[in-house]
N, CA, C and O atoms as a Tinker XYZ file with bonds, in Angstrom:
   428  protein
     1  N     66.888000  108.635000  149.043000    73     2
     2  CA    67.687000  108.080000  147.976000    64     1     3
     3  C     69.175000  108.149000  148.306000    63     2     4     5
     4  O     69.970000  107.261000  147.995000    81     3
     5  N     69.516000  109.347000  149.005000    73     3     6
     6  CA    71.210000  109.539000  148.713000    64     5     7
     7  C     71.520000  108.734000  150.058000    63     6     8     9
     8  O     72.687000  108.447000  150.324000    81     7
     9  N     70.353000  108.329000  150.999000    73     7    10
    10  CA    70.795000  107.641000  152.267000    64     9    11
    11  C     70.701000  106.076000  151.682000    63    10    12    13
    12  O     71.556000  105.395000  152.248000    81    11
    13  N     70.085000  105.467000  150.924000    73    11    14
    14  CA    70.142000  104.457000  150.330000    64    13    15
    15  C     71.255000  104.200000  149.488000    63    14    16    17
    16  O     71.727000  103.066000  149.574000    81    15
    17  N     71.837000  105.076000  148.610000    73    15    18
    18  CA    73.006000  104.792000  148.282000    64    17    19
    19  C     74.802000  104.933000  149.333000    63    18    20    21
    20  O     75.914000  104.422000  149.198000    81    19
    21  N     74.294000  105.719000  150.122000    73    19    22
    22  CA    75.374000  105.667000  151.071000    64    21    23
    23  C     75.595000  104.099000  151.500000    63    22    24    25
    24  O     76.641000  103.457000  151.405000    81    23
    25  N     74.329000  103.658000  151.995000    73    23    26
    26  CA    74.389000  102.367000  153.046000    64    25    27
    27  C     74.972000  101.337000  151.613000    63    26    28    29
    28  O     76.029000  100.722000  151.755000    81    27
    29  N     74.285000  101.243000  150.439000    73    27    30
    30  CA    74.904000  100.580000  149.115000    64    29    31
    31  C     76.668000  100.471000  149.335000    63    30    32    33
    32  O     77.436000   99.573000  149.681000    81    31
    33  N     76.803000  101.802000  148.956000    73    31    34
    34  CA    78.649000  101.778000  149.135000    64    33    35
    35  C     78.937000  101.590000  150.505000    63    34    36    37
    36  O     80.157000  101.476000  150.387000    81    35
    37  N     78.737000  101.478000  151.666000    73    35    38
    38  CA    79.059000  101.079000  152.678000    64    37    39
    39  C     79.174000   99.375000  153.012000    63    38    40    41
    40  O     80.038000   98.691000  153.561000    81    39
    41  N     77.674000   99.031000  152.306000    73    39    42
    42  CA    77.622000   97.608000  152.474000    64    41    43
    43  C     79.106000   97.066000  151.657000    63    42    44    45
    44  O     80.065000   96.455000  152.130000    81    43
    45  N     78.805000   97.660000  149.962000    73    43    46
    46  CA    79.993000   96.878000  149.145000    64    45    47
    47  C     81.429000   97.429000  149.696000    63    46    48    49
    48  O     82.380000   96.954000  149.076000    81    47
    49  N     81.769000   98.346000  150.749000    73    47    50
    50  CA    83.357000   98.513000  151.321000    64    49    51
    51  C     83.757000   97.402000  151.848000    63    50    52    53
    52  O     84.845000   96.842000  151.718000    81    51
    53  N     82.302000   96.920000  152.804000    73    51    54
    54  CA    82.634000   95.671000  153.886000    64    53    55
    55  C     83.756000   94.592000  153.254000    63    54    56    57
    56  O     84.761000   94.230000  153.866000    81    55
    57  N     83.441000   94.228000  152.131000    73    55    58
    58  CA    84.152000   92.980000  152.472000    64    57    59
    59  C     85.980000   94.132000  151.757000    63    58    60    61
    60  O     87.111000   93.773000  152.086000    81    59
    61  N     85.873000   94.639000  151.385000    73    59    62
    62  CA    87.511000   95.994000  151.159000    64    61    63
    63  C     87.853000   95.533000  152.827000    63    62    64    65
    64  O     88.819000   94.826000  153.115000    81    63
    65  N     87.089000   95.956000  153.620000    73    63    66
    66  CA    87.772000   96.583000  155.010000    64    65    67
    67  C     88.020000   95.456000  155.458000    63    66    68    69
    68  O     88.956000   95.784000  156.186000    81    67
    69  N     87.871000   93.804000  155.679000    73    67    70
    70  CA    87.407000   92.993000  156.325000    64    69    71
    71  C     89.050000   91.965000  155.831000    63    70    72    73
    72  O     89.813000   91.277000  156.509000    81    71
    73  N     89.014000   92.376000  154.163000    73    71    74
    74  CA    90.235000   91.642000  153.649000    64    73    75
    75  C     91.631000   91.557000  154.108000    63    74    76    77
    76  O     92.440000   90.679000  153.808000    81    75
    77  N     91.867000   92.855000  155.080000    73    75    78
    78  CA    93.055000   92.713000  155.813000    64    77    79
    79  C     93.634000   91.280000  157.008000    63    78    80    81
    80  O     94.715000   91.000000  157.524000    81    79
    81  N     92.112000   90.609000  157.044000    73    79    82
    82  CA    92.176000   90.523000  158.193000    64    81    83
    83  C     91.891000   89.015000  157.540000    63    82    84    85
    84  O     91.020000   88.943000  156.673000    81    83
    85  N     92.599000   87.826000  157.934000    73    83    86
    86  CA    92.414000   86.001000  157.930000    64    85    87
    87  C     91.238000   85.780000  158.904000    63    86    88    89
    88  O     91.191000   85.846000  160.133000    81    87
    89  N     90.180000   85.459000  157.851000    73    87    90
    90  CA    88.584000   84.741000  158.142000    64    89    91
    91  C     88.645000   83.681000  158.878000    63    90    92    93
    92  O     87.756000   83.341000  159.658000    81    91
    93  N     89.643000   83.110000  158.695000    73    91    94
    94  CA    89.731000   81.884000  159.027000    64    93    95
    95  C     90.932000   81.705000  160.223000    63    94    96    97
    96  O     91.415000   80.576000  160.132000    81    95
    97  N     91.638000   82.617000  161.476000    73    95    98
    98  CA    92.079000   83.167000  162.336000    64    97    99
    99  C     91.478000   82.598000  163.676000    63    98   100   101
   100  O     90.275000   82.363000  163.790000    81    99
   101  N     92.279000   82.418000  164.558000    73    99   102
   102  CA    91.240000   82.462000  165.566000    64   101   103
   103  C     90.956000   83.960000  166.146000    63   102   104   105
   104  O     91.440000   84.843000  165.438000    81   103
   105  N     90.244000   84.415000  167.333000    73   103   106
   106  CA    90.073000   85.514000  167.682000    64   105   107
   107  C     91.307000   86.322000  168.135000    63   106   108   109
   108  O     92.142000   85.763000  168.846000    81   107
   109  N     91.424000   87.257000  167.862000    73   107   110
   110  CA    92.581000   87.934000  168.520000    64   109   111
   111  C     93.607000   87.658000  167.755000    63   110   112   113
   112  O     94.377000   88.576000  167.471000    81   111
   113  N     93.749000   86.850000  167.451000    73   111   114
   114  CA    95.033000   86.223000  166.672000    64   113   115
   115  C     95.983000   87.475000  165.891000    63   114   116   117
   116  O     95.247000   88.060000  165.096000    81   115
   117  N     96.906000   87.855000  165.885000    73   115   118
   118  CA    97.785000   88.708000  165.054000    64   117   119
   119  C     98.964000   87.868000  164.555000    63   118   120   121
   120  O     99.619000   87.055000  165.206000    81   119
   121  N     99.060000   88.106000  163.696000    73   119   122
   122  CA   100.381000   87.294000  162.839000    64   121   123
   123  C    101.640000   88.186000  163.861000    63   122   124   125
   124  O    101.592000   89.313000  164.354000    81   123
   125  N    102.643000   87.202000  163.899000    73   123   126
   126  CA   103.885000   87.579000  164.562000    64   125   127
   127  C    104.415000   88.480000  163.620000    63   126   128   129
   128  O    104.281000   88.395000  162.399000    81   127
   129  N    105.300000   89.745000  164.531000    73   127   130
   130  CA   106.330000   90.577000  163.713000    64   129   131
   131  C    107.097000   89.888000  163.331000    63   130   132   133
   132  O    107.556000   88.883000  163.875000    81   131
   133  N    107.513000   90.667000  161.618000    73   131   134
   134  CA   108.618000   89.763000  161.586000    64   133   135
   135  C    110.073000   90.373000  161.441000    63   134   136   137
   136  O    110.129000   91.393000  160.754000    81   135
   137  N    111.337000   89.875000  162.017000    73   135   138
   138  CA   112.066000   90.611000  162.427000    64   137   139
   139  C    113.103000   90.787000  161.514000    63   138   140   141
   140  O    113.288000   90.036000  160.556000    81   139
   141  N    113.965000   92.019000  161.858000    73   139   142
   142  CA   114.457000   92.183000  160.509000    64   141   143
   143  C    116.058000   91.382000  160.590000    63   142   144   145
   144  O    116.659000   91.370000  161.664000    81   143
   145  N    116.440000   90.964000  159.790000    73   143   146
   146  CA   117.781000   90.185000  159.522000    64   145   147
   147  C    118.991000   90.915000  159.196000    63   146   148   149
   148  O    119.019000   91.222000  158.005000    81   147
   149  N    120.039000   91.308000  159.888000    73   147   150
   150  CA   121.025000   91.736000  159.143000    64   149   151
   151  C    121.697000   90.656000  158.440000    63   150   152   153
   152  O    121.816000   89.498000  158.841000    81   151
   153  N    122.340000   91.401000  156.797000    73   151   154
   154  CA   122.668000   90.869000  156.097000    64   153   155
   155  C    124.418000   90.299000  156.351000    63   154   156   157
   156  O    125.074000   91.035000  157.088000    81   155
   157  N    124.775000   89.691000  156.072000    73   155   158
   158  CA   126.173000   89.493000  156.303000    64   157   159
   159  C    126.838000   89.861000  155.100000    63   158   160   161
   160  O    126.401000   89.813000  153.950000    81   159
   161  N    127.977000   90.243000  155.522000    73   159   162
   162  CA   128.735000   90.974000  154.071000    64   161   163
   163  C    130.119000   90.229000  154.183000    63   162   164   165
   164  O    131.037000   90.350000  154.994000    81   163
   165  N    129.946000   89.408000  153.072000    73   163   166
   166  CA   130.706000   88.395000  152.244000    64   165   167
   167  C    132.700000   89.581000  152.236000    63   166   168   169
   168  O    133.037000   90.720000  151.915000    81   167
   169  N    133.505000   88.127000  152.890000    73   167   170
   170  CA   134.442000   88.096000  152.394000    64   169   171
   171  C    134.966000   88.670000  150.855000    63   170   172   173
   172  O    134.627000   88.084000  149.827000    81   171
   173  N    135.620000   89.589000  150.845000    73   171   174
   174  CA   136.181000   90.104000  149.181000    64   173   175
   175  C    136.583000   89.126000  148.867000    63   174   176   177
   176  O    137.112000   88.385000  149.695000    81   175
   177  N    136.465000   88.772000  147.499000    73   175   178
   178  CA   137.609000   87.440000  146.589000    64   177   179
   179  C    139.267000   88.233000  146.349000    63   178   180   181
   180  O    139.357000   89.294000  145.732000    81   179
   181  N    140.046000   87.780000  146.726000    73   179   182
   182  CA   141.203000   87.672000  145.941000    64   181   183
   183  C    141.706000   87.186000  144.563000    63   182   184   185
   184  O    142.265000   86.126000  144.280000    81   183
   185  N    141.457000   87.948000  143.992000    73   183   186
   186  CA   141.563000   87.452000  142.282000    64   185   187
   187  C    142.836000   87.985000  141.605000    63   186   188   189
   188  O    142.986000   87.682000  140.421000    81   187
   189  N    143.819000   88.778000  142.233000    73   187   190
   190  CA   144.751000   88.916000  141.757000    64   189   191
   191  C    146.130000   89.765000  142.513000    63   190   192   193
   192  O    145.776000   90.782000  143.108000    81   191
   193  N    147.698000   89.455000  142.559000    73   191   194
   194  CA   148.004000   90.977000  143.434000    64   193   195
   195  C    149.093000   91.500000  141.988000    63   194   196   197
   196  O    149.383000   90.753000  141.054000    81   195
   197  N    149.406000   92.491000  142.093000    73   195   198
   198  CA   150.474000   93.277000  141.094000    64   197   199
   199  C    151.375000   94.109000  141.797000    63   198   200   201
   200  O    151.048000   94.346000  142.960000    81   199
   201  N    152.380000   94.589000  141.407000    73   199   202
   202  CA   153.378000   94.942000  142.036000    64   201   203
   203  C    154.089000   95.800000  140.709000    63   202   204   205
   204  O    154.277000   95.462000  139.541000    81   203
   205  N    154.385000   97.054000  141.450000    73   203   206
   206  CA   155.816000   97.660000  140.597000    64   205   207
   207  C    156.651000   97.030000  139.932000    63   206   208   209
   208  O    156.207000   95.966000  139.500000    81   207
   209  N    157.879000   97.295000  139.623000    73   207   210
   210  CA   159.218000   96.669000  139.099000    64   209   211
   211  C    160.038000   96.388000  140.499000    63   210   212   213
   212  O    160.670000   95.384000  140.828000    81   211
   213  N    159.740000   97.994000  141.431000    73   211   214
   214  CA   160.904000   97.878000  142.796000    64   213   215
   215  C    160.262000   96.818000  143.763000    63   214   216   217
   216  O    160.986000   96.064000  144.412000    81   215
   217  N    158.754000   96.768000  143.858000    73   215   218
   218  CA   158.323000   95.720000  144.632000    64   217   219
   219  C    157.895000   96.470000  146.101000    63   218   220   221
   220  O    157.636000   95.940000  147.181000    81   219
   221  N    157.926000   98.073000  145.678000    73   219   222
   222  CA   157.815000   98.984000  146.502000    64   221   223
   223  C    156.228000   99.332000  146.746000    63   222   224   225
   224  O    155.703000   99.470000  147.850000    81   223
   225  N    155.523000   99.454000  145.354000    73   223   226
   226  CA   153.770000   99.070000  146.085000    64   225   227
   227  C    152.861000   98.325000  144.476000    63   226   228   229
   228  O    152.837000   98.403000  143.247000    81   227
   229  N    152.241000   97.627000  145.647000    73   227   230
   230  CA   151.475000   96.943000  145.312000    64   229   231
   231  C    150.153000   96.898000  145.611000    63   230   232   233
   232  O    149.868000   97.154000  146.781000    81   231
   233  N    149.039000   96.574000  144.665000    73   231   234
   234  CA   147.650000   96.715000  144.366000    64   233   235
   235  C    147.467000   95.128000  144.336000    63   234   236   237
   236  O    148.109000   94.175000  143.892000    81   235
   237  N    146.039000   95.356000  145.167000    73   235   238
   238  CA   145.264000   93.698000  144.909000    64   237   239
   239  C    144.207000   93.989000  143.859000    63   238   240   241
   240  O    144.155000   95.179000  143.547000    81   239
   241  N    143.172000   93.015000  143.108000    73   239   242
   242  CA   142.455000   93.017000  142.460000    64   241   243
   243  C    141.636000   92.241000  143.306000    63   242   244   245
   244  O    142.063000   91.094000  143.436000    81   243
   245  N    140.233000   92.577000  144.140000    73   243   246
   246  CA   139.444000   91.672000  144.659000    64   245   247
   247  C    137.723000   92.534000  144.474000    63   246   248   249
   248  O    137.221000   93.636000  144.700000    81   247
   249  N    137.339000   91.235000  143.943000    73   247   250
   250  CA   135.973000   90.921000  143.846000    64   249   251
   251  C    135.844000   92.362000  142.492000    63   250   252   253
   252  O    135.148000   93.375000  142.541000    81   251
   253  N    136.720000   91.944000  141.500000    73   251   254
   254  CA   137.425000   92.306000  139.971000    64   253   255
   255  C    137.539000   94.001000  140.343000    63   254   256   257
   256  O    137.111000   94.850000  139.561000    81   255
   257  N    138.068000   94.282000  141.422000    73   255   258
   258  CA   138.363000   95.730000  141.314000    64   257   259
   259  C    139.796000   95.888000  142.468000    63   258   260   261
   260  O    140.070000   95.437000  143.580000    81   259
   261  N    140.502000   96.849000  141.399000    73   259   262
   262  CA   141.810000   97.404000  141.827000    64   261   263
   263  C    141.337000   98.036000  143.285000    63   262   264   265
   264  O    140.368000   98.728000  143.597000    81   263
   265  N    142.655000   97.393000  144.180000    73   263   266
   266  CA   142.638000   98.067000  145.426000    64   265   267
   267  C    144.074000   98.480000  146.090000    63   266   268   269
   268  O    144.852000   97.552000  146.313000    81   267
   269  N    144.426000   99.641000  146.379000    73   267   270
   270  CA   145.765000  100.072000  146.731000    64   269   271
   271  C    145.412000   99.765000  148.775000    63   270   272   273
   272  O    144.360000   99.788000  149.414000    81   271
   273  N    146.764000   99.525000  149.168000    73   271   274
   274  CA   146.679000  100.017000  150.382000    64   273   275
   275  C    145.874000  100.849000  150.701000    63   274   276   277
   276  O    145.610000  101.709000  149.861000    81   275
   277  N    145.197000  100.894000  152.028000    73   275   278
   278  CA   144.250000  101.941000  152.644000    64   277   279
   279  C    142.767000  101.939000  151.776000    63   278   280   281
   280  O    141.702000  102.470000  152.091000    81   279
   281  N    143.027000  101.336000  150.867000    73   279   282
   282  CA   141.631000  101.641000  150.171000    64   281   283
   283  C    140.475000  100.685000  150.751000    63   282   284   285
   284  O    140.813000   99.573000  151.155000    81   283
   285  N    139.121000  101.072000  150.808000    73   283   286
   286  CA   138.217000   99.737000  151.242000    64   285   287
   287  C    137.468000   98.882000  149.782000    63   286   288   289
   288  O    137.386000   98.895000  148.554000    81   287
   289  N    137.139000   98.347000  150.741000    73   287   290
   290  CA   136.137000   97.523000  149.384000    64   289   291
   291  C    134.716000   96.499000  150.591000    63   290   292   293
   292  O    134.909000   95.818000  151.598000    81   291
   293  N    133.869000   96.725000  150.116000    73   291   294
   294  CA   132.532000   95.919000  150.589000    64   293   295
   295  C    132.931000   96.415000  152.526000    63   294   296   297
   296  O    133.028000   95.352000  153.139000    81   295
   297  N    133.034000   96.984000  152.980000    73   295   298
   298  CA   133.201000   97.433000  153.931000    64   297   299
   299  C    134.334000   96.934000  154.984000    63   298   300   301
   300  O    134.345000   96.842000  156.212000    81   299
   301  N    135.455000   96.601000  153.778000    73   299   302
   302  CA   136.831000   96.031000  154.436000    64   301   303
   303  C    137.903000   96.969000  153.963000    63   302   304   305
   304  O    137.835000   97.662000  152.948000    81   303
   305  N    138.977000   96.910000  154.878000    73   303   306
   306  CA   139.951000   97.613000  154.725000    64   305   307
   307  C    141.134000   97.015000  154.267000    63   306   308   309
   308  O    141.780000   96.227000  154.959000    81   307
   309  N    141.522000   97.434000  152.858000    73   307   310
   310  CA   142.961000   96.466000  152.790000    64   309   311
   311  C    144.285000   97.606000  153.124000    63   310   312   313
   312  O    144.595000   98.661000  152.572000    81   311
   313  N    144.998000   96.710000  154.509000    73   311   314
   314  CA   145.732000   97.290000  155.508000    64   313   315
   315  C    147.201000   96.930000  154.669000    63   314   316   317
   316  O    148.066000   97.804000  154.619000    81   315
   317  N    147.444000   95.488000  153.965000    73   315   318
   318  CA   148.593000   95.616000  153.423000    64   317   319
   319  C    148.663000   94.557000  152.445000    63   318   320   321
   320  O    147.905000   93.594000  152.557000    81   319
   321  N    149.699000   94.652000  151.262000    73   319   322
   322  CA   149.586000   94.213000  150.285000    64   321   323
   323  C    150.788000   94.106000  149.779000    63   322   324   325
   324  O    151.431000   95.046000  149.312000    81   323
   325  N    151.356000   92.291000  149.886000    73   323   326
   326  CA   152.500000   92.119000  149.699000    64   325   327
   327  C    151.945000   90.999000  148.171000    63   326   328   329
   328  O    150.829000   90.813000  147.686000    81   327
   329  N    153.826000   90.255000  147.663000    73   327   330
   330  CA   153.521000   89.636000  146.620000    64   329   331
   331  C    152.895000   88.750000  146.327000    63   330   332   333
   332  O    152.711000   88.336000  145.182000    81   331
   333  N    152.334000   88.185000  147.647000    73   331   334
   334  CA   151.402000   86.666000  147.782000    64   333   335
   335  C    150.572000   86.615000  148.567000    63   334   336   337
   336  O    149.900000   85.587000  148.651000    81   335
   337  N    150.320000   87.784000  149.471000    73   335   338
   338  CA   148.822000   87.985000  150.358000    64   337   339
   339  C    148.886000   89.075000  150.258000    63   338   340   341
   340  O    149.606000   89.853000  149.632000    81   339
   341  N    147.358000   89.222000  151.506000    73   339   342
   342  CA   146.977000   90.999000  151.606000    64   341   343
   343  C    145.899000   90.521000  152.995000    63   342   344   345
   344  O    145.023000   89.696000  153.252000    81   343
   345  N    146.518000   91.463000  153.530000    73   343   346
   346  CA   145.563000   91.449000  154.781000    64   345   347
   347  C    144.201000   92.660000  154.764000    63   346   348   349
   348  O    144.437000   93.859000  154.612000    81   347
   349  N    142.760000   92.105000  154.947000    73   347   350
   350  CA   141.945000   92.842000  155.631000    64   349   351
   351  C    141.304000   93.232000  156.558000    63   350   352   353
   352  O    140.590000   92.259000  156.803000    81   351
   353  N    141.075000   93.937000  157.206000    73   351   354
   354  CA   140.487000   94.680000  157.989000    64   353   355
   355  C    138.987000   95.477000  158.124000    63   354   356   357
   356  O    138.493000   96.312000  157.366000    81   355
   357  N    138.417000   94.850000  159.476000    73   355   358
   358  CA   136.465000   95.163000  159.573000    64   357   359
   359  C    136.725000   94.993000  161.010000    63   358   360   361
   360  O    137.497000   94.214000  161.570000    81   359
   361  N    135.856000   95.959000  161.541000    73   359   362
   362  CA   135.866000   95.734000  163.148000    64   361   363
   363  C    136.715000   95.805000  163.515000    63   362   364   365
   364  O    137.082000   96.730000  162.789000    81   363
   365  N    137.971000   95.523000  164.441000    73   363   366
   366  CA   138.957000   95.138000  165.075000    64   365   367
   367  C    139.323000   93.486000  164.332000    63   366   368   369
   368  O    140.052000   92.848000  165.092000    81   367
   369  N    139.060000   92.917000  163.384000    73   367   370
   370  CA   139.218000   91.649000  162.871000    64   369   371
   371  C    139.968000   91.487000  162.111000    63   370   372   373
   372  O    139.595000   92.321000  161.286000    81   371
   373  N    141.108000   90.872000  161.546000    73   371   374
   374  CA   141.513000   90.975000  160.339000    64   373   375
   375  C    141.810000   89.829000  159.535000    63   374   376   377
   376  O    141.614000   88.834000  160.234000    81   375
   377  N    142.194000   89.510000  158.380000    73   375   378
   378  CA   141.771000   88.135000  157.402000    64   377   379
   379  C    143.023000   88.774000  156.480000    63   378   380   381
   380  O    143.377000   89.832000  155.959000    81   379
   381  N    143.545000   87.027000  156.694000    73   379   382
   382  CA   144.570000   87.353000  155.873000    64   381   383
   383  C    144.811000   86.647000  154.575000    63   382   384   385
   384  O    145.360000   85.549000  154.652000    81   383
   385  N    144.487000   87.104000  153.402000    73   383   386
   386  CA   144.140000   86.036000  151.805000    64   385   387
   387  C    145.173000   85.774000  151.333000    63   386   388   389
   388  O    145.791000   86.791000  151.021000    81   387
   389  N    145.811000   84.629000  151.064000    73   387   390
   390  CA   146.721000   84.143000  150.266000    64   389   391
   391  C    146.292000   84.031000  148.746000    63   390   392   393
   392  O    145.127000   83.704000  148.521000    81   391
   393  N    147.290000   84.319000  147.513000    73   391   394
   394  CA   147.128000   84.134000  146.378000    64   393   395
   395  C    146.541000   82.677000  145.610000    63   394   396   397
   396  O    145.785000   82.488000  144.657000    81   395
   397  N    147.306000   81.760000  146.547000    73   395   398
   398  CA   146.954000   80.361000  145.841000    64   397   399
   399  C    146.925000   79.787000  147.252000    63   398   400   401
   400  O    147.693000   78.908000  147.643000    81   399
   401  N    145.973000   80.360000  147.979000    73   399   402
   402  CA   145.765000   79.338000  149.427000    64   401   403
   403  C    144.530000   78.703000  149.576000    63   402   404   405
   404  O    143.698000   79.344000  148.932000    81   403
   405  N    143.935000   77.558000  150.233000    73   403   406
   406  CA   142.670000   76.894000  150.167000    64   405   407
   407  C    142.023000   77.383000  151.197000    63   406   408   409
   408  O    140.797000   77.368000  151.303000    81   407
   409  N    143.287000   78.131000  152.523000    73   407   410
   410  CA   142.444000   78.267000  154.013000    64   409   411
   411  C    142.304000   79.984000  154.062000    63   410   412   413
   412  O    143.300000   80.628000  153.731000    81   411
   413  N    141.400000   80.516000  154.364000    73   411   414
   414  CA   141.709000   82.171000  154.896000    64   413   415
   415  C    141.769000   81.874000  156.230000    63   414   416   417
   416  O    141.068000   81.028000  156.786000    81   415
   417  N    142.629000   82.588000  156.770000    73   415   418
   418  CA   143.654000   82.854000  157.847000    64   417   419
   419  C    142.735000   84.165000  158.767000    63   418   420   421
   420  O    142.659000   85.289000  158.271000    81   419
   421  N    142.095000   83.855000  160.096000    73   419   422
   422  CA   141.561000   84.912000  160.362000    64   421   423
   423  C    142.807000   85.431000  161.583000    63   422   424   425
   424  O    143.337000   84.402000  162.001000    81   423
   425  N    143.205000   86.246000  162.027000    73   423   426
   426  CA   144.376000   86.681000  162.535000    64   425   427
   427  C    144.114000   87.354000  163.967000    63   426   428
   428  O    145.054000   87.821000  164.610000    81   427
């Protein structure tokens, strides 16, 4: 009896164990790895710059968050921050955003 029910649950695993695998495959066949993608990490927006009264320092607002000199954001460095751009910094690369410009400036 308990060898009759073994072979029972063995028979009904078959098609469990079998489902991994495309019936309809040719032999051997393995689906290709698939490889992994690095993501690209998007340019910060420039959405705003502000400045003291002396004009002595100034903060950008990009991608809606305050950024002082030296500070990063999305894995860029803002290196400097005058009244109408701000330059960033990734890699050895740097991008330079104008306030009301159509082109970014890679440098």
């Amino acid at each position: 009896m308990v060898r009759l029910v073994m072979v029972a649950v063995a028979w009904l695993m078959m098609p469990l164990a079998q489902a991994a695998q495309d019936p309809t495959a040719p032999l051997g066949w393995q689906a290709p790895v698939v490889k992994a993608t690095s993501s690209r990490v998007r340019l910060p927006q420039l959405q705003g710059i502000f400045c003291d009264q002396d004009g002595q320092a100034c903060w950008a607002i990009l991608n809606s968050v305050s950024v002082g000199t030296g500070g990063r954001i999305s894995g860029y460095t803002l290196s400097q921050v005058t009244d109408d751009f701000v330059i960033l910094q990734r890699g050895g690369r740097q991008w330079r955003l104008e306030m009301f410009a159509d082109n970014i400036k890679s440098e």
